[in-house]
FIKOLZA-1660 file (N, C-alpha, C; in steps of 0.1 Angstrom, whole numbers, plus 5000, padded with zeros to 4 digits):
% residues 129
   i   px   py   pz ch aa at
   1 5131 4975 4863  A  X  N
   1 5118 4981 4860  A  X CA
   1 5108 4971 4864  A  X  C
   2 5099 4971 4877  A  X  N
   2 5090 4962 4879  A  X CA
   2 5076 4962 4871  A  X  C
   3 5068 4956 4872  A  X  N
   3 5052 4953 4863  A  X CA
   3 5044 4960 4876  A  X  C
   4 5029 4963 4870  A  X  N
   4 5022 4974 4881  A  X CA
   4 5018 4963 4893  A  X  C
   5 5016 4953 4890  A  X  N
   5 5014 4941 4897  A  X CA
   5 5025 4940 4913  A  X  C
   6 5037 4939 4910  A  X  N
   6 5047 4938 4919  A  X CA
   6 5048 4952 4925  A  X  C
   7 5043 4964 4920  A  X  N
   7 5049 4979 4922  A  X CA
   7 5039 4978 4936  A  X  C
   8 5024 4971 4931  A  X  N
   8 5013 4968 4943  A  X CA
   8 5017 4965 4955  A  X  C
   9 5021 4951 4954  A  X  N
   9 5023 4942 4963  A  X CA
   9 5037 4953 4974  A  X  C
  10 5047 4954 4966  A  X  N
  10 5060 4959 4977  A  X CA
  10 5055 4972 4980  A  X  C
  11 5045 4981 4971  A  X  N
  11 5039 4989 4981  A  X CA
  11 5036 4991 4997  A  X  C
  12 5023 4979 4991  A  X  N
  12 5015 4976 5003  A  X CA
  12 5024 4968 5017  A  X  C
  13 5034 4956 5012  A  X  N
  13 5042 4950 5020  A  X CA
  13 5054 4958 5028  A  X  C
  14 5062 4961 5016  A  X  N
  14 5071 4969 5016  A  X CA
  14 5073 4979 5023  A  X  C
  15 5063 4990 5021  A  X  N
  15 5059 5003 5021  A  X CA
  15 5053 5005 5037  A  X  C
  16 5041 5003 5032  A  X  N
  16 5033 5001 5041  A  X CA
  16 5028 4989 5053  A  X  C
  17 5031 4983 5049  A  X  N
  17 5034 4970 5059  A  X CA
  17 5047 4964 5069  A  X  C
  18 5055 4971 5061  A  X  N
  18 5073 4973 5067  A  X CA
  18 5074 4983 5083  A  X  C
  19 5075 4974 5090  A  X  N
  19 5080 4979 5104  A  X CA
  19 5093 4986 5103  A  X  C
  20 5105 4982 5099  A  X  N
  20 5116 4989 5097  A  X CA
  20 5118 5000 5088  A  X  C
  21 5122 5008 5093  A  X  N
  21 5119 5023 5086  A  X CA
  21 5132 5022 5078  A  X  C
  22 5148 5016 5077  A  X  N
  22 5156 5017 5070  A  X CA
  22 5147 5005 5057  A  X  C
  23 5144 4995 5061  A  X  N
  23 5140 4987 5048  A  X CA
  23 5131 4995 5041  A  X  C
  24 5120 5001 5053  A  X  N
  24 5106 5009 5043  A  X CA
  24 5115 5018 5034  A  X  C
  25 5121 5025 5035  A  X  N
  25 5126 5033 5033  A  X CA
  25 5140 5030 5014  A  X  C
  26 5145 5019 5017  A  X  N
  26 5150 5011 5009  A  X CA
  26 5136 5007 4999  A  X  C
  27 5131 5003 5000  A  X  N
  27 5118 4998 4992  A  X CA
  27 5113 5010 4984  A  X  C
  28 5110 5018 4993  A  X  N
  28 5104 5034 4985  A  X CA
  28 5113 5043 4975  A  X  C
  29 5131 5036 4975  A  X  N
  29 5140 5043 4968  A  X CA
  29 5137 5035 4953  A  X  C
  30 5133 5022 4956  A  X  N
  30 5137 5009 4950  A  X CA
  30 5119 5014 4936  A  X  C
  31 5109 5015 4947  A  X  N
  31 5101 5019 4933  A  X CA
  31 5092 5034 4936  A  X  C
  32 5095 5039 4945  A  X  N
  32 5084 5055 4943  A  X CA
  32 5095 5060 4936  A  X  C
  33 5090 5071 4929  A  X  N
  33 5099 5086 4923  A  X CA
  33 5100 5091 4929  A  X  C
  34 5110 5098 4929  A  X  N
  34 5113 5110 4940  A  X CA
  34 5102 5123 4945  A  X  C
  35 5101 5123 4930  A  X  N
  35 5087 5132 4936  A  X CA
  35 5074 5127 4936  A  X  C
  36 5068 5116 4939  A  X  N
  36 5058 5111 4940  A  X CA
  36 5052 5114 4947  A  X  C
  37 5034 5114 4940  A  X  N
  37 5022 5119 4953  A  X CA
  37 5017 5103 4956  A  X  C
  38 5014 5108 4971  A  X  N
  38 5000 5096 4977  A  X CA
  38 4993 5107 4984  A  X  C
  39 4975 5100 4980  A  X  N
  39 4970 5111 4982  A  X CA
  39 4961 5098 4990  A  X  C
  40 4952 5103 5000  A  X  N
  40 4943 5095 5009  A  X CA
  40 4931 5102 5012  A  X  C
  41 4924 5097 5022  A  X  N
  41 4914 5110 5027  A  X CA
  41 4919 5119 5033  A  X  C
  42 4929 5118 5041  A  X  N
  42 4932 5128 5057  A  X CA
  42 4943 5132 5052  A  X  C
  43 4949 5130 5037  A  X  N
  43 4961 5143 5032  A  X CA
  43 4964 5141 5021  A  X  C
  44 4975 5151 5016  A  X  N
  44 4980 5148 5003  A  X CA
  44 4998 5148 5007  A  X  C
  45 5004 5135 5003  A  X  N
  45 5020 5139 5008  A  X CA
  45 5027 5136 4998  A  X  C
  46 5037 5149 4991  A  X  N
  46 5043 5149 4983  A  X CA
  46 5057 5143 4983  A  X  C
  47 5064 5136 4974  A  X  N
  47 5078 5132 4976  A  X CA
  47 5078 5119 4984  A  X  C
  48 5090 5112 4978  A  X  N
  48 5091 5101 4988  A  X CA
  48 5094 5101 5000  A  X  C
  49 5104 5113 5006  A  X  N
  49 5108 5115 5020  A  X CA
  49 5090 5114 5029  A  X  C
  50 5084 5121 5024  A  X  N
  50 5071 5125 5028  A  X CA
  50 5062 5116 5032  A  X  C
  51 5064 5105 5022  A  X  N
  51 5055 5090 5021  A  X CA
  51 5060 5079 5027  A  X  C
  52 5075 5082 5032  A  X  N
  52 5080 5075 5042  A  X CA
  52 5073 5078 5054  A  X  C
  53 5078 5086 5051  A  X  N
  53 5072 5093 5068  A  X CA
  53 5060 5091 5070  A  X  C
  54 5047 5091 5061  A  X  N
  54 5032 5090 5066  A  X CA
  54 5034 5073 5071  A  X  C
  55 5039 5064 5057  A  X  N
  55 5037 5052 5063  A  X CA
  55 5043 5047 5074  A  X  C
  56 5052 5053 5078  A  X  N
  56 5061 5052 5093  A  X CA
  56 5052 5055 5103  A  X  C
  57 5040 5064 5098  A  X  N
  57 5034 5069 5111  A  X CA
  57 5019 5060 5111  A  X  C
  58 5017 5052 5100  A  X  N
  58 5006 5049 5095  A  X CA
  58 5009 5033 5106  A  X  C
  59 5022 5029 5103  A  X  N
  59 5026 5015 5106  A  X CA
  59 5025 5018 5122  A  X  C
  60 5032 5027 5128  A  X  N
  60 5033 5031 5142  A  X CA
  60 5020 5030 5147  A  X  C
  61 5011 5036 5145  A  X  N
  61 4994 5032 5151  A  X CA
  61 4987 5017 5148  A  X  C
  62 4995 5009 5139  A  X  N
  62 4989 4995 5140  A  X CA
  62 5001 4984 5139  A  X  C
  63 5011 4987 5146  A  X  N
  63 5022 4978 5144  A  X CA
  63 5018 4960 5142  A  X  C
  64 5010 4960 5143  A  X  N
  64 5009 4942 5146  A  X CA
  64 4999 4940 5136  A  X  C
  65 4991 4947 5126  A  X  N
  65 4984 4947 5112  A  X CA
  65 4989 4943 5101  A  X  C
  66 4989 4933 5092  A  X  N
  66 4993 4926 5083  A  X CA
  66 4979 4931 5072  A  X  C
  67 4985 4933 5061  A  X  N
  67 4980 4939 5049  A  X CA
  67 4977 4922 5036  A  X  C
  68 4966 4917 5035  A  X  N
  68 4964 4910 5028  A  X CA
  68 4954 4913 5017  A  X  C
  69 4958 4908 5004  A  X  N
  69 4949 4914 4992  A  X CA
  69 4941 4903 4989  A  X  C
  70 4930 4909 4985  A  X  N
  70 4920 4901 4984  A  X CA
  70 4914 4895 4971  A  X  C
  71 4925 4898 4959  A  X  N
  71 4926 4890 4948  A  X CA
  71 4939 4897 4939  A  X  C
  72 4943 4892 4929  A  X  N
  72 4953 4897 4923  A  X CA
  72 4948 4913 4919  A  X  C
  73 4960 4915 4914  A  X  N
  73 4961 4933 4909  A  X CA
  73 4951 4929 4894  A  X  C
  74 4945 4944 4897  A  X  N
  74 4937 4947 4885  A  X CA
  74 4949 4956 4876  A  X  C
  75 4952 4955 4864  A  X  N
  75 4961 4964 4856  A  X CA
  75 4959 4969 4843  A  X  C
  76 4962 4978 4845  A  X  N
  76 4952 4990 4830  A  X CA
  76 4967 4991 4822  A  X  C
  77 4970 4984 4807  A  X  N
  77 4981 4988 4798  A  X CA
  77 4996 4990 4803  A  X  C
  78 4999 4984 4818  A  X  N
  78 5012 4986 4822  A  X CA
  78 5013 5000 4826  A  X  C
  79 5003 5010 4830  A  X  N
  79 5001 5023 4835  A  X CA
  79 4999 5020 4847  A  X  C
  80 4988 5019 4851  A  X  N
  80 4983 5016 4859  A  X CA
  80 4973 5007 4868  A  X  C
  81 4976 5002 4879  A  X  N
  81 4973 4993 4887  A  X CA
  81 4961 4995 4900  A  X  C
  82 4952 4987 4904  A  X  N
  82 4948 4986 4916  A  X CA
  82 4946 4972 4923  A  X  C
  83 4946 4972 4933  A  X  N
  83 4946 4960 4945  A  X CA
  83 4936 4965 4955  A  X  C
  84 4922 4953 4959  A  X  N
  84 4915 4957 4970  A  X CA
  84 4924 4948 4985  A  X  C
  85 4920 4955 4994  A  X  N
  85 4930 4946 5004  A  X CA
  85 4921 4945 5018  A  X  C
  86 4925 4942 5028  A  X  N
  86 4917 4938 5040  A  X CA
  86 4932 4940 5053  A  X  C
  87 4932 4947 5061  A  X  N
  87 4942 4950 5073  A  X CA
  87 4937 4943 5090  A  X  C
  88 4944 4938 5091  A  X  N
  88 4942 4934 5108  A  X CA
  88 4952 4925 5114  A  X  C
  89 4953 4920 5126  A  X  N
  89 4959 4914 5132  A  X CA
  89 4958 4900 5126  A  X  C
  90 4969 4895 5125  A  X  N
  90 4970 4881 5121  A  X CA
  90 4961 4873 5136  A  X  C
  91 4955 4864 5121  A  X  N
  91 4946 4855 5129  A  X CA
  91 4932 4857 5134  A  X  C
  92 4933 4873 5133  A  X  N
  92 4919 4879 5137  A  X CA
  92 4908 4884 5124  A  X  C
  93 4894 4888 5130  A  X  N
  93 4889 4892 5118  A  X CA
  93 4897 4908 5114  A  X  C
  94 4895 4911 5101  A  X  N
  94 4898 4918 5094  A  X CA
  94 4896 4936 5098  A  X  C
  95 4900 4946 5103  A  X  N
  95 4900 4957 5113  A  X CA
  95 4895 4971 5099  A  X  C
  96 4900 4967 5087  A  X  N
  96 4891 4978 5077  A  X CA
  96 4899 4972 5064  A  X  C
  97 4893 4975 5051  A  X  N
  97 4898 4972 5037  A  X CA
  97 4900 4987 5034  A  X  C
  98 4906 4983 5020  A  X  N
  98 4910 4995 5014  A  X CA
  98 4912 4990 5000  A  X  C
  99 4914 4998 4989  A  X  N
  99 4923 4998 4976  A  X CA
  99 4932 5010 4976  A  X  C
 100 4940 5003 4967  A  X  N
 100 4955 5014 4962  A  X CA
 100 4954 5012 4947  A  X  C
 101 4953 5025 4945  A  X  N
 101 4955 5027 4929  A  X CA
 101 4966 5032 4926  A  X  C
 102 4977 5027 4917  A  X  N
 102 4987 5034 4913  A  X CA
 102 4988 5039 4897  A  X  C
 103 4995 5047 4896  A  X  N
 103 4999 5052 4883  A  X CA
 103 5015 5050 4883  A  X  C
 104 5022 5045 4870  A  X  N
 104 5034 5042 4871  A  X CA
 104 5040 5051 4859  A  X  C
 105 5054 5049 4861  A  X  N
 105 5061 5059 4849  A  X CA
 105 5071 5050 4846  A  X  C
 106 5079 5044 4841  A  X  N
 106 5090 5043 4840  A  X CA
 106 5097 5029 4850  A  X  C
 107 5089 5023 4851  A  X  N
 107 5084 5009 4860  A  X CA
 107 5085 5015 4874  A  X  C
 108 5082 5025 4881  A  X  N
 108 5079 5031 4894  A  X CA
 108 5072 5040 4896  A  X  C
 109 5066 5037 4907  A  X  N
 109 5048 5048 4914  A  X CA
 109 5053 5062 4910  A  X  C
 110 5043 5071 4906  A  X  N
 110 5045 5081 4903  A  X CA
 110 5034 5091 4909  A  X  C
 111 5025 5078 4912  A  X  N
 111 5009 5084 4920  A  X CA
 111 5005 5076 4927  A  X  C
 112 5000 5075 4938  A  X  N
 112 4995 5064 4948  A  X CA
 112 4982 5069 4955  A  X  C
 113 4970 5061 4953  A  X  N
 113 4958 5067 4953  A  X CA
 113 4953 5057 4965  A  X  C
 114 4947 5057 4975  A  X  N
 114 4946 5050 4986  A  X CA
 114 4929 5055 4986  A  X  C
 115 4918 5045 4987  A  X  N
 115 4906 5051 4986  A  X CA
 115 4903 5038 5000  A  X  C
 116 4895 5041 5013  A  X  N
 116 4891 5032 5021  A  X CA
 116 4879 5026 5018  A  X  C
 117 4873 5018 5016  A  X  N
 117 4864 5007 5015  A  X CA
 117 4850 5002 5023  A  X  C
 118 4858 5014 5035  A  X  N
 118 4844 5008 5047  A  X CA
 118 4848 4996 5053  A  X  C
 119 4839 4991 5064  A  X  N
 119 4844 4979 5071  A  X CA
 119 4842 4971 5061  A  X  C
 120 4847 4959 5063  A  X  N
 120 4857 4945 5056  A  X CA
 120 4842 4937 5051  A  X  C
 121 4840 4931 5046  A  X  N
 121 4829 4921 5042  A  X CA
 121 4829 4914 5054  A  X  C
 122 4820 4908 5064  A  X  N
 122 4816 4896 5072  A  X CA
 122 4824 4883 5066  A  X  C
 123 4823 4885 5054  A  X  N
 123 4822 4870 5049  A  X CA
 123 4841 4869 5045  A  X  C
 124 4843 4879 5047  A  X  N
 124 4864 4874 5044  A  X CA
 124 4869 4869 5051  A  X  C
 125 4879 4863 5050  A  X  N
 125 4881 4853 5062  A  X CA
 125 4891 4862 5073  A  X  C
 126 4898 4855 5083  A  X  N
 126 4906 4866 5090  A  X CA
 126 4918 4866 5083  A  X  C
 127 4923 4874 5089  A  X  N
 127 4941 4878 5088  A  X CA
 127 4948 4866 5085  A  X  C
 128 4956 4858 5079  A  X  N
 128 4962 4849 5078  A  X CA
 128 4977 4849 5089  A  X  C
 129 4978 4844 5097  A  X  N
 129 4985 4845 5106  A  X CA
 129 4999 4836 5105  A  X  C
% end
């Protein structure tokens, strides 16, 4: 049973930052629910099969983007979590931010809430390479 803290991080790493679709995919057994929503701007994808697959397709258009958070997880009572983050090429400046809000059940996502941010602050530093 992980803390919402860690549920964050192997999200975003894990999940969404994982080139390999057997590991992404190991990771997403390890903490989404089976029936879990992630909801974004451009859809709603129900189930973990489903959320593999967006982030397979999410990873596939920026293969070389590394996902770094931009301070520790914010956590509401062991429910629920958010993380603001910053995406781009290592080494370069920062290509867009975002936050992930999760809701948890039972020490795994049960909801994954992805809201975009707008371009990155000037002032972040780049990608850590």
């Amino acid at each position: 049973m992980a803390d919402i803290a860690t549920l964050l991080e192997r999200n975003l790493q894990g999940i969404f930052g994982e080139g390999d679709e057997a590991l992404r995919r190991k990771v997403a057994e390890e903490i989404l629910h089976e029936d879990a929503v992630f909801v974004e701007p451009h859809g709603i994808y129900q189930g973990r099969d489903a959320i593999v697959r967006v982030a397979g397709e999410i990873r596939g258009m920026h293969p070389s983007f590394r996902y770094t958070p931009l301070a520790d997880a914010e956590i509401l009572h062991d429910r629920a979590g958010r993380v603001r983050w910053v995406a781009g090429v290592p080494g370069e400046d920062s290509a867009y931010a975002g936050t992930d809000f999760v809701i948890a059940r039972d020490g795994k996502i049960e909801g994954l809430y992805l809201f975009f941010d707008g371009a990155p602050d000037p002032t972040s530093p780049p990608i850590p390479a």
